[in-house]
C-alpha positions as CSV (number, residue, x, y, z in Angstrom):
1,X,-37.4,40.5,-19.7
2,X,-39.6,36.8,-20.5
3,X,-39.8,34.7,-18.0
4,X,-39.4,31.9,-20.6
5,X,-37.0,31.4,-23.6
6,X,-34.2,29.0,-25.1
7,X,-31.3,28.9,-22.3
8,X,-28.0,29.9,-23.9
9,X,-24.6,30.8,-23.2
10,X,-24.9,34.1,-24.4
11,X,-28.6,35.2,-23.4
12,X,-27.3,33.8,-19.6
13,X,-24.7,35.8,-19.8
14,X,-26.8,39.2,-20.6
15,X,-28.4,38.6,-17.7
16,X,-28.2,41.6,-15.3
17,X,-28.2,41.5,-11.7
18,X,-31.4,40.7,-9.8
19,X,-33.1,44.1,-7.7
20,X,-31.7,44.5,-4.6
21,X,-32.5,41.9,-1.6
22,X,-34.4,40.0,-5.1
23,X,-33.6,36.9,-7.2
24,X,-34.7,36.8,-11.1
25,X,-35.1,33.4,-13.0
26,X,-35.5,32.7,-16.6
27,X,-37.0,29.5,-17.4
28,X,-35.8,27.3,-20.1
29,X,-38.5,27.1,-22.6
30,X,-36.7,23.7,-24.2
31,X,-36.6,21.5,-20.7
32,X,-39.7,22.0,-18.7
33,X,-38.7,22.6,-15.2
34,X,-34.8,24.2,-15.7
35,X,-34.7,28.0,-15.0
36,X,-31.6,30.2,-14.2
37,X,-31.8,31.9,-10.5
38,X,-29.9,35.6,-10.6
39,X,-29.1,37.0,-7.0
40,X,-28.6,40.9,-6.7
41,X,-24.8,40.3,-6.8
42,X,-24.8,38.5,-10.6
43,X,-24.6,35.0,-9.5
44,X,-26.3,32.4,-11.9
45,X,-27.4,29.1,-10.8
46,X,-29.1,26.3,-12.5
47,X,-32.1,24.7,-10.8
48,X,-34.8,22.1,-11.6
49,X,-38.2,22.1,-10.5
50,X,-41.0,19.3,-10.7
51,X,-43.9,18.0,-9.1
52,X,-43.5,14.2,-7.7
53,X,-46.6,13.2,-6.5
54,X,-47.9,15.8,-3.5
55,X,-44.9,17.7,-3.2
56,X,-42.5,19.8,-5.6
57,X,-39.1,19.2,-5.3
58,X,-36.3,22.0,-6.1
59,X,-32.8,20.4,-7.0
60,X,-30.1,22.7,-7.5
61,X,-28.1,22.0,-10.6
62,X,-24.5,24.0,-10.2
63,X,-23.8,27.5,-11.2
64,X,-22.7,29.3,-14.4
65,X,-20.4,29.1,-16.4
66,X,-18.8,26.4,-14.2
67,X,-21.8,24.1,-15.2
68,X,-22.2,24.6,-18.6
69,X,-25.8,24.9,-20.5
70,X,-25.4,21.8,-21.8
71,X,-24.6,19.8,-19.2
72,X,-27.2,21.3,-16.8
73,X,-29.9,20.5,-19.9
74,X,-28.9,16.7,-19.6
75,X,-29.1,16.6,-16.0
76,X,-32.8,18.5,-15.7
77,X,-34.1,15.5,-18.4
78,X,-32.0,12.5,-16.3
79,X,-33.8,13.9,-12.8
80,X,-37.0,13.9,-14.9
81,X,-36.8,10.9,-16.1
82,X,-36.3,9.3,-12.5
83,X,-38.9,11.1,-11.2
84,X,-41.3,9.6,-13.1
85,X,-39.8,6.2,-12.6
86,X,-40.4,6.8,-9.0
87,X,-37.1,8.0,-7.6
88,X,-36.5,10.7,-5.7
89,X,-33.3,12.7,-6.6
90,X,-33.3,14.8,-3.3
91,X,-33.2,11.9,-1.4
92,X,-30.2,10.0,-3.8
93,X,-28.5,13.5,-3.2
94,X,-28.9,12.6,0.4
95,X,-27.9,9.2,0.8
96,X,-24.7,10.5,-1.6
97,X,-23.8,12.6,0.8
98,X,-24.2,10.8,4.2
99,X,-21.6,8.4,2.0
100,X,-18.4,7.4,3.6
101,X,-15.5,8.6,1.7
102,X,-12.2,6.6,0.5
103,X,-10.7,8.3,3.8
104,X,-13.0,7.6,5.7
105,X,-13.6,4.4,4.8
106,X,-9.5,3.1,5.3
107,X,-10.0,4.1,8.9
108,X,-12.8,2.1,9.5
109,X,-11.1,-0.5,7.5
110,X,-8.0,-0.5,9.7
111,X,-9.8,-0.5,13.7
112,X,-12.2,-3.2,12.5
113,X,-10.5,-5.5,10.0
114,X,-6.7,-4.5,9.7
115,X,-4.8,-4.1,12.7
116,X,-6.7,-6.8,14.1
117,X,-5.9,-9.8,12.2
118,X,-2.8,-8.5,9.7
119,X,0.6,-8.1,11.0
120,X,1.3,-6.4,7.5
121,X,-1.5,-3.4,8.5
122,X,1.1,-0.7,8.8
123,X,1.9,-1.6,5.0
124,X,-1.7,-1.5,3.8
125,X,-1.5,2.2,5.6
126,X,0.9,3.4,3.7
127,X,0.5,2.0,0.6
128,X,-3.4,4.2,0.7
129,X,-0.9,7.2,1.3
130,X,1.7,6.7,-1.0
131,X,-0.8,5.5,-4.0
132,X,-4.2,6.8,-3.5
133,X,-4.4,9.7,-1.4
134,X,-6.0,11.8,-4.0
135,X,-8.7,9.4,-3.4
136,X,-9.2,10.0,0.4
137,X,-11.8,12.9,-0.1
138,X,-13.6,10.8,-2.5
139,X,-17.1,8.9,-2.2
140,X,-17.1,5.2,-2.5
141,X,-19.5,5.6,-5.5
142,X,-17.9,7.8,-7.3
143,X,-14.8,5.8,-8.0
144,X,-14.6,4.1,-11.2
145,X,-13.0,0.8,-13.0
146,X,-11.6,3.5,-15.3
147,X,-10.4,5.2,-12.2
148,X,-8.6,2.4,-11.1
149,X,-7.2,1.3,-14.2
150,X,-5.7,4.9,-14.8
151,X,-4.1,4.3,-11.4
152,X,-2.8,0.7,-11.6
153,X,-0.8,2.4,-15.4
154,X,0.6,5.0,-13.3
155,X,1.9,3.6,-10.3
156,X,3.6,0.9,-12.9
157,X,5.0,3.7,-14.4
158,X,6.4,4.9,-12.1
159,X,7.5,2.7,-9.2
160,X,7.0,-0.9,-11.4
161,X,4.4,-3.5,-11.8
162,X,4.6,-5.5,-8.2
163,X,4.0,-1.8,-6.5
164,X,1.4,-1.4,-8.9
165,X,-0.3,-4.5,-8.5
166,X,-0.3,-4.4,-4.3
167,X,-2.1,-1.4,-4.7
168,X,-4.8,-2.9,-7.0
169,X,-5.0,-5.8,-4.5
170,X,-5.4,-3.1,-1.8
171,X,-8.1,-1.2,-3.6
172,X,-10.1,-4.8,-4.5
173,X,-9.9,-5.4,-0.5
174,X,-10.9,-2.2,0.6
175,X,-14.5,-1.9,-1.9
176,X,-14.5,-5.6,-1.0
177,X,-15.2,-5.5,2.9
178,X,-16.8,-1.9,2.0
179,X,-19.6,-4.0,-0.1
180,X,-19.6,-7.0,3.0
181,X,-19.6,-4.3,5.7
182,X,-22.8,-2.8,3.8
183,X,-21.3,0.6,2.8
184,X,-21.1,0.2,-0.7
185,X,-23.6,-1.0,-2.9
186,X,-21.2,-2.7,-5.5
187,X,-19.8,-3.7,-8.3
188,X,-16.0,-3.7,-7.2
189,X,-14.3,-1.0,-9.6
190,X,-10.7,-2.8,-9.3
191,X,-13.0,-6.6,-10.0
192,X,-12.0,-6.1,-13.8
193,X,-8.6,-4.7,-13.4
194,X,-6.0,-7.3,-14.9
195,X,-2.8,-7.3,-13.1
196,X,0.4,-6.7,-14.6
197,X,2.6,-9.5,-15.3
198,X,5.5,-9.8,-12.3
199,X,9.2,-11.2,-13.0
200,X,10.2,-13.0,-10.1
201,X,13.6,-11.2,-8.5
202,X,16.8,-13.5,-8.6
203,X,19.1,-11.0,-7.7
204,X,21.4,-12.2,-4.8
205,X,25.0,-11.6,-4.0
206,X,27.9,-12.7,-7.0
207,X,31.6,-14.8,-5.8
208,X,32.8,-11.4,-7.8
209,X,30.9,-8.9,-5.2
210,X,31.0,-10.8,-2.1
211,X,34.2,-9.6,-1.4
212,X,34.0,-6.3,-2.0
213,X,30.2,-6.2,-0.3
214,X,32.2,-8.0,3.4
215,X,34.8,-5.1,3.2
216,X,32.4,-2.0,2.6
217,X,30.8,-3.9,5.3
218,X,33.7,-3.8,7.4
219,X,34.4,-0.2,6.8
220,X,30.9,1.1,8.3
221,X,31.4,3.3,11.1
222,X,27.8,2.5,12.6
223,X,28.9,-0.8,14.1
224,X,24.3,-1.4,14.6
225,X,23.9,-1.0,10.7
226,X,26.9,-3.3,10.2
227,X,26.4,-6.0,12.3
228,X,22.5,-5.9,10.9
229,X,23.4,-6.3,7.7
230,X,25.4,-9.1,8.6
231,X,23.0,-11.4,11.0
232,X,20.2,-10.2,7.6
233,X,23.0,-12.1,5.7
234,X,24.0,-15.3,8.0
235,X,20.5,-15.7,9.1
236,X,18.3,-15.6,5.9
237,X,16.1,-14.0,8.0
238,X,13.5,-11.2,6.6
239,X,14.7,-7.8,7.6
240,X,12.0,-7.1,9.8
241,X,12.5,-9.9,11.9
242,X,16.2,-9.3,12.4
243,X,15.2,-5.2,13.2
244,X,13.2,-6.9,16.0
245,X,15.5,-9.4,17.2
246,X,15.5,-9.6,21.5
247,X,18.2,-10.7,23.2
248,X,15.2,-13.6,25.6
249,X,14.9,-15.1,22.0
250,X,18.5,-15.9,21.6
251,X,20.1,-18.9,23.3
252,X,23.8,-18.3,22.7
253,X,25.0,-21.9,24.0
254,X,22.9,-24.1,21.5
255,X,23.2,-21.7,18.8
256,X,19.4,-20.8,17.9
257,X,17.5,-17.7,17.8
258,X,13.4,-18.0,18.0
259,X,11.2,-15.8,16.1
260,X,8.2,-16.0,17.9
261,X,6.1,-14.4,15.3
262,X,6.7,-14.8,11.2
263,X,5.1,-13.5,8.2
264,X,3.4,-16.9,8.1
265,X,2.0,-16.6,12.0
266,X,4.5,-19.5,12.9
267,X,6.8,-19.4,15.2
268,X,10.7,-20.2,13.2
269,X,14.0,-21.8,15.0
270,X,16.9,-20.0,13.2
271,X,20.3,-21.5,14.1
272,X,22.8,-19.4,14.4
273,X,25.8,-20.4,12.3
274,X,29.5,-19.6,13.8
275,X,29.6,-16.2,12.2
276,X,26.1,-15.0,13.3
277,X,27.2,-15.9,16.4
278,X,30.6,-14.1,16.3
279,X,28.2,-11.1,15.4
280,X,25.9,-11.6,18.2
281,X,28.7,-12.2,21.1
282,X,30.2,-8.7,20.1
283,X,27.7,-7.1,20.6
284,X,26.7,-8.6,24.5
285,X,28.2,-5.9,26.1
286,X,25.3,-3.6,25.1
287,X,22.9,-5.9,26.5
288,X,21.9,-4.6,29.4
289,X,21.1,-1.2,27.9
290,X,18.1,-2.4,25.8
291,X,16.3,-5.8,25.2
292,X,16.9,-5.2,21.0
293,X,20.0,-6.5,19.9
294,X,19.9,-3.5,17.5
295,X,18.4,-0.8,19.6
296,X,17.5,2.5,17.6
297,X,16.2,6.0,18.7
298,X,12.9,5.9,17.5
299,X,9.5,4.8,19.8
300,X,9.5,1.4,18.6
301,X,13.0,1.4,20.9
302,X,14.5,-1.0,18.3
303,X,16.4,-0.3,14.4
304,X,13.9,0.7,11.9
305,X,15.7,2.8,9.1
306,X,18.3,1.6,7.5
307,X,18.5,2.9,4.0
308,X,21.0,5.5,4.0
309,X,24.3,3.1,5.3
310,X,22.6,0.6,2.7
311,X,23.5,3.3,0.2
312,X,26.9,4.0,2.0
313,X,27.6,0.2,2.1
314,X,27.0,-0.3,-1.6
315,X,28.5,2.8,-2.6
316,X,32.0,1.8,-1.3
317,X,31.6,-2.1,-2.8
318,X,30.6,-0.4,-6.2
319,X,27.8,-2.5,-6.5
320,X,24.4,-1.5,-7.8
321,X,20.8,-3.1,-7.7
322,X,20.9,-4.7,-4.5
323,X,18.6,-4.6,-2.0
324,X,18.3,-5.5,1.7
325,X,16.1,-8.1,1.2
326,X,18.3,-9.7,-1.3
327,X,20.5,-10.4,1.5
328,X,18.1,-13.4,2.8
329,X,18.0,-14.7,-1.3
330,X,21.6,-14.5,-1.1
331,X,21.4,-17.3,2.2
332,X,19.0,-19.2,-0.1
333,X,21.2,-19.0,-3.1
334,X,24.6,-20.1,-2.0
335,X,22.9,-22.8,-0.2
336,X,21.4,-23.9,-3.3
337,X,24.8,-23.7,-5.1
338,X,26.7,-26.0,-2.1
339,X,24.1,-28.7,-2.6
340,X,21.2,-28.2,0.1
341,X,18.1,-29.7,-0.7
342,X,14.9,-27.2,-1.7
343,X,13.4,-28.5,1.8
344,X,16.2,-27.5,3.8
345,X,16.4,-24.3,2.3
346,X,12.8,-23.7,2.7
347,X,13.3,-24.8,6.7
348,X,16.1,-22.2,6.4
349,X,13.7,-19.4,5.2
350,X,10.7,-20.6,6.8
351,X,8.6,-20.5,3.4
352,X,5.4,-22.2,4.1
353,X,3.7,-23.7,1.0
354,X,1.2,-26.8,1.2
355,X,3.5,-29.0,-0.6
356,X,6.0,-28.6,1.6
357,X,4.7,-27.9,4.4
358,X,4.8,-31.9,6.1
359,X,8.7,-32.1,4.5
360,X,9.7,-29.2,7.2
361,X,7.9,-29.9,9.6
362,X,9.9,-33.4,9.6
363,X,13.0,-31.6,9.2
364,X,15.4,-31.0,12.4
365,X,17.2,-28.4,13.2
366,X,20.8,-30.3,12.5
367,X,21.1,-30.5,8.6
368,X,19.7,-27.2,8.5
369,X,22.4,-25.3,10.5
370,X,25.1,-27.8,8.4
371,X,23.6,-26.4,5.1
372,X,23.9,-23.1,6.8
373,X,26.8,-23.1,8.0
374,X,28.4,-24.5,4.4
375,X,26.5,-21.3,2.6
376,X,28.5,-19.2,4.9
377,X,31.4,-20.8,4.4
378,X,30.8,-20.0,0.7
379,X,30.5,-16.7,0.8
380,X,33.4,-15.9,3.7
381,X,35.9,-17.6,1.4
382,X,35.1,-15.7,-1.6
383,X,37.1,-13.0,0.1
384,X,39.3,-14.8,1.6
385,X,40.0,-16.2,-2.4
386,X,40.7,-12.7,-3.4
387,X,43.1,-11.6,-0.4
C-alpha cells in the first residue's frame, strides 16, 4: 500500500487493519501534513503533523467516519494556516480545555456574585435549570449569538415572551461578569439578542367573579391556603412576603404589619385593614407552635407551595387565567376604581420608582389604610350584592 495518495471516503474505508501491536498511516497527498492512523483493531483517525519552529507538533483531528474527509481537510489547512501566523494550536486546544464550562461557571456566578447581593438568586438558579441546562456541559466559547437566539424563540414558544426574555437577561449577566471576572474573552453572545416585546398584565379580579372567588375561598378545607390567599388579597402584598409573614412583625393593636425586607431592599408598613385582621386574629391560637403565620412542612418551616389549592380555589369559582399574583393587582385595582390617588396606591404596593419616590416617602400611614380599607370594602360587597 503508498504511503501517500488523495484521502477519500472510499480508499479510507479499504483500509485494513494495522499488523498486530502496529499502527499504519496513509498520508494525504492533497494537504501536506494530514495522514489517516490505522490501529490493529480498524480504528481510523485523522491527524496533522507540522513543524513550528524547533519542534513538530502532532494534533489529532477526530476519527472516521464520525469526522468526515472533508471536514478533517479544512481543519489540517486552518491549523496550518495559524501556524505560520505564529499560533500554536496544541496550546489553544489547551487553554479550551482548562475552560470553565456554562455549569461551572453559574456556580461560581452564584458564591461570588448571586447569593451575596440578590435576594432573587434562587430565581436566577432555576431559571439556568429550567431554560439552559443543555448548556451546563458547555464551554463558555463555544456558545454562540445564534445559540442564544435559537433559545430566546423557543423558550417564547413555549412558556411566552417575559419567560423568554428573563432568560436572555440571565444569559447577558452570566457572559457579562464571566468577561469582568476574566474567564471569557468576549464578545457577549446574548449582546445582539433583541428582546421580545412584553404586554403588561391587567388581569385582576371582576365585580362578576369576586363573589364566586370569596366563596370557593370559603369552601377550602386547608384553612393555611385559605387564609393566605386572603391576607395576598387584603394586603397587596407580593406572595412571597405574605409566605414569610412572622407573627414579631405584626402589631395587632395598631393594625400594621412590617416587612422588614422587600423586593426593593426597603423595609414596607402594611396596615392591616379590618378584614386582614379578622384573618390574622383567627389564626392566634396557632401561634405558639411556630413563628410563621402560615407555617408549612418544608425546611424553610414556613408556606411555600401553593399551586394545587390555587387550582382547587379557581376550579370551584369557575374562573380561569388568574394567578396568585394577580391577587396584589387586584388590591391596586379596586383602589384605583374607589378613587385613591396613584401615590397612595404605590405606598400601598410599595413600588419604588424615582418619580415617586419623595411623594411616598411624604405619605403617612392613615390615608393609605382609608384607601385600603375602601378597596376591601369594594370587593366584600360585591358578594354581599349578589346574596
Amino acid at each position: 500500500m503508498p504511503e501517500t495518495m488523495p484521502l477519500s471516503v472510499d480508499i479510507i474505508k479499504a483500509l485494513p487493519p494495522a499488523p498486530a501491536g502496529k499502527r499504519t498511516r496513509l498520508h494525504d497527498s492533497q494537504v501536506s501534513g494530514l495522514f489517516v492512523e490505522v490501529t490493529d483493531r480498524g480504528t481510523k483517525t485523522f491527524k496533522f503533523r507540522k513543524r513550528m519552529g524547533r519542534r513538530v507538533q502532532m494534533l489529532t483531528l477526530g476519527r472516521f467516519p464520525e469526522l468526515k474527509v472533508k471536514e478533517a481537510k479544512r481543519l489540517a489547512l486552518a491549523f496550518a494556516g495559524e501556524m505560520v501566523t505564529g499560533t500554536n494550536p496544541q496550546e489553544r486546544k489547551q487553554q479550551a480545555r482548562d475552560e470553565l464550562t456554562l455549569g461551572e461557571f453559574l456556580r461560581l456566578y452564584l458564591d461570588r456574585h448571586a447569593r451575596p447581593h440578590k435576594k432573587t438568586w434562587r430565581q436566577d438558579e432555576q431559571q439556568f435549570h429550567r431554560y439552559l441546562s443543555g448548556w451546563a456541559s458547555h464551554q463558555l466559547s463555544s456558545i454562540s449569538p445564534a445559540d442564544v437566539q435559537r433559545a430566546h424563540v423557543a423558550v417564547r414558544d413555549g412558556a411566552g415572551p417575559y419567560a423568554a426574555n428573563r432568560m436572555l437577561a440571565l444569559v447577558h449577566t452570566l457572559f457579562a461578569k464571566a468577561e469582568a471576572w476574566g474567564f471569557f474573552a468576549g464578545p457577549n453572545p446574548a449582546r445582539n439578542v433583541k428582546r421580545f416585546r412584553e404586554r403588561s398584565r391587567e388581569r385582576f379580579l371582576q365585580a362578576d367573579e369576586l363573589p364566586r372567588f370569596l366563596q370557593a375561598l370559603h369552601e377550602e378545607p386547608n384553612t393555611t391556603q385559605r387564609d393566605f390567599f386572603l391576607l395576598c388579597l387584603f394586603t397587596g402584598a407580593r406572595r412571597g412576603n405574605v409566605q414569610t409573614m412572622r407573627w414579631d412583625q405584626l402589631n395587632l393593636e395598631a393594625g400594621t404589619w412590617r416587612i422588614p425586607d422587600t423586593k426593593s431592599g426597603d423595609s414596607h408598613t402594611v396596615p392591616l385593614v379590618t378584614s386582614a385582621l379578622a384573618v390574622l386574629r383567627s389564626r392566634l391560637p396557632d401561634a405558639r407552635k411556630s413563628p410563621w403565620v402560615f407555617p408549612g412542612p418544608g425546611r424553610t418551616g414556613h408556606l411555600v407551595e401553593s399551586r394545587a389549592a390555587w387550582v382547587r380555589i379557581l376550579k370551584r369559582a369557575g374562573i380561569e387565567d388568574l394567578r396568585i399574583h394577580d391577587l396584589r393587582r387586584t388590591m391596586g385595582s379596586w383602589q384605583a376604581a374607589t378613587g385613591a390617588s396613584l401615590p397612595i396606591i404605590g405606598k400601598t404596593l410599595a413600588h419604588k420608582t424615582p418619580t415617586t419616590t419623595m411623594i411616598y416617602s411624604r405619605l403617612d400611614i392613615d390615608p393609605v389604610r382609608e384607601a385600603m380599607e375602601k378597596a376591601t370594602a369594594a370587593i366584600l360587597g360585591t358578594s354581599r350584592e349578589d346574596a
